[in-house]
C-alpha positions in Angstrom: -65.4 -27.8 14.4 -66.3 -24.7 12.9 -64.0 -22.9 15.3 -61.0 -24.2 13.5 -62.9 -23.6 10.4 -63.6 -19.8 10.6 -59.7 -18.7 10.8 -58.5 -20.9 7.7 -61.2 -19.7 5.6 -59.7 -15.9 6.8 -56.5 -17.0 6.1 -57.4 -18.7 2.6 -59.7 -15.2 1.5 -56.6 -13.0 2.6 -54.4 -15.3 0.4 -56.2 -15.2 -2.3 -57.0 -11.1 -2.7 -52.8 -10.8 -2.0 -52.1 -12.8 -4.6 -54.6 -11.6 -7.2 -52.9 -8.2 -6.5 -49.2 -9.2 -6.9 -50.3 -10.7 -10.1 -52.1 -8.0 -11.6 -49.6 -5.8 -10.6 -46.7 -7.1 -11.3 -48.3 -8.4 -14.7 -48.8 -4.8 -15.2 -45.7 -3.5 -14.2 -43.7 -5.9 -16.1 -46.0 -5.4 -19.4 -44.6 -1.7 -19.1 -41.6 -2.8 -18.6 -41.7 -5.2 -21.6 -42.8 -2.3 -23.9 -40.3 -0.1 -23.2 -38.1 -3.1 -24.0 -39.3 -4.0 -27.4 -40.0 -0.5 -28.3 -36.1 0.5 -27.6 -34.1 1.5 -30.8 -31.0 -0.6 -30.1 -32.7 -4.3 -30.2 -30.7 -7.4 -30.8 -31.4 -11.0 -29.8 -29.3 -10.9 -26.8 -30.4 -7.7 -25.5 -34.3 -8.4 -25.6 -33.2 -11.9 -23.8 -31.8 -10.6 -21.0 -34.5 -8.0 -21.1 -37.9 -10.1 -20.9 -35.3 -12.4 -18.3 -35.5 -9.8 -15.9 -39.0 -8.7 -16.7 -40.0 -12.4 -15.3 -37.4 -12.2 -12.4 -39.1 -9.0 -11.4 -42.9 -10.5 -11.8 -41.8 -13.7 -9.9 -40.3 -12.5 -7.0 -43.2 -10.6 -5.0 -45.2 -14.1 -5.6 -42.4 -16.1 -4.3 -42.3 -13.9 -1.0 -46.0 -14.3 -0.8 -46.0 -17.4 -1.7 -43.2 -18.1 1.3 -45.2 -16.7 3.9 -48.2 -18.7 3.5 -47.1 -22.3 2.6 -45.7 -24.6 5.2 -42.0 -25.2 5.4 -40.6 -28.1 3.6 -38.3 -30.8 5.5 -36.1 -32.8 3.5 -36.2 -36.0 4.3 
């Protein structure tokens, strides 16, 4: 029992420090990225939309491809 154990707690550990990292940098990155945004001289409403849009684009997509390789694939049914 504990043989099948050992490797999922691996896999769960590895998980979990990959994803604390794509969060915290991506979260970091996209903070940046959200300042230089605000700060920028030439604001309007539309402009900071489509600015913080991709700012959350670019934070989501490193967890999605994390996210893709660990979870099981989904069968519709």
């Amino acid at each position: 029992m504990q043989e099948i154990f050992m490797p999922n707690v691996a896999i769960v550990w590895k998980f979990w420090i990959l994803w604390v990292l794509v969060c915290v940098g991506g979260g970091f990155g996209c903070f940046i990225l959200g300042l230089l945004i605000f700060t920028s001289r030439n604001q309007n409403s539309l402009g900071l939309f489509v600015g913080l849009s991709i700012v959350g684009i670019l934070w989501a997509t490193p967890q999605y491809l994390l996210l893709k390789n660990y979870t099981p694939k989904i069968s519709g049914i």
